[in-house]
N, C-alpha and C positions, 0 to 999 in steps of 0.2 A: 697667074697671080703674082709670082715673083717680079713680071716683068712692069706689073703696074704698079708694084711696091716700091720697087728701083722708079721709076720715073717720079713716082712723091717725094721720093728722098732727093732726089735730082733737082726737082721745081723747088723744093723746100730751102735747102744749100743755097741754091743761085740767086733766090731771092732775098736771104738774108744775109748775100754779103754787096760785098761793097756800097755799105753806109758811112753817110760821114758821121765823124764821131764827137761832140761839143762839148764843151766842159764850160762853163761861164754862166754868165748872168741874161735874164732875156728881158728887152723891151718890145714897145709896141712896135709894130711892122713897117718897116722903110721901103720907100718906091727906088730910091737910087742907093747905090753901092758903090763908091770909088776905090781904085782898086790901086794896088802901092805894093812896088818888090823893094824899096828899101826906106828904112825909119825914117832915114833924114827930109824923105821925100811930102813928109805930111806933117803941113806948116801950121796946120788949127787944131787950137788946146784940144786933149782929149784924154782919154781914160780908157785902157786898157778892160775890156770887158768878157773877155774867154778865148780858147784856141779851138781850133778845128784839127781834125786830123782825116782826109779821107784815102783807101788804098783802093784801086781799081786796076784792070789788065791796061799792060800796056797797048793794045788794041784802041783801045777808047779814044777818039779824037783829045784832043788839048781844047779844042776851045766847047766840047759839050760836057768836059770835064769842069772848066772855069766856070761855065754859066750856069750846072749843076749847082756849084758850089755857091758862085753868087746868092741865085734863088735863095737857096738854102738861109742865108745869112740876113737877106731882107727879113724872111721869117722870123729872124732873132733879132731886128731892131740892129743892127750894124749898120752903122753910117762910112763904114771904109773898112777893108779887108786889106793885109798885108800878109800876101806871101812869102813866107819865112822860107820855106824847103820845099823844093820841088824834085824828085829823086825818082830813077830806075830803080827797082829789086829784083829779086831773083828768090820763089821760092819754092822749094823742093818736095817734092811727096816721094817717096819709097815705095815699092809695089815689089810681093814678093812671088813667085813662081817652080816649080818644080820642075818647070822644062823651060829655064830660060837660056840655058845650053846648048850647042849645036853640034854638030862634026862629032869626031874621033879625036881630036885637038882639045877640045876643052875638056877629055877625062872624066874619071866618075864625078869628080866634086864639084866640075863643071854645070853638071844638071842641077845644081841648086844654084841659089843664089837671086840677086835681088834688083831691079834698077829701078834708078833716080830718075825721074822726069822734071824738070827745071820750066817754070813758068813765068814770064814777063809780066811784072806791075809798074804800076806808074805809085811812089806815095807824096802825095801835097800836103803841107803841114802850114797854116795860118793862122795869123793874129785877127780878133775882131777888136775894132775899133768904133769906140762911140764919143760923138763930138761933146766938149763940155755944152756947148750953145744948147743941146737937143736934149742935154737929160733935165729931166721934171726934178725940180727940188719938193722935197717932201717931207 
């Protein structure tokens, strides 16, 4: 019973992370996304329409991470995506143990004690962009 408890909490956890995360305005759905690592690069009026924020393991390809995120952005009506930050982390979980101690070397105060396991992400942080030509006056 335990052991299928842990596994729900398992599938439950893994599946509710690594989302990306939106904050802005949504219009109807776009076929194409153009995609921009610097402002200067995107020449047609436009208007700032929300950020992205997604964290995933670094494990995860780069380009199923980008077309993730693409997808994602059509769905919001973005006519150009500008990656702002694209960053390695590092983050830590603590696990604690009563015999994490070994030998005659590590002494009584040895048997306690706690370790860090450090885990590889990938964080992409993006601007959406929506062209002045393409918003509906209203």
């Amino acid at each position: 019973m335990k052991r299928i408890l842990f596994l729900l909490v398992l599938i439950t956890t893994a599946s509710c992370s690594n989302k990306i995360i939106y904050y802005g305005r949504t219009y109807p759905p776009t076929q194409h996304v153009a995609i921009f690592f610097r402002e200067s690069d995107i020449t047609e009026p436009n208007e700032i329409m929300g950020k992205v924020t997604y964290e995933v393991t670094a494990k995860r390809s780069s380009d199923k991470v980008q077309a993730k995120i693409v997808n994602r952005v059509k769905e919001k009506g973005a006519d150009a995506i500008l990656f702002d930050e694209i960053s390695l982390t590092n983050t830590g979980s603590t696990t604690g143990g009563a015999a994490t101690g070994a030998g005659r070397r590590r002494g009584f105060l040895g048997i306690f004690g706690s370790k860090t396991k450090y885990t590889k992400g990938q964080m992409i942080k993006a601007t959406l962009v929506k062209y002045k030509k393409n918003l509906i006056d209203g």
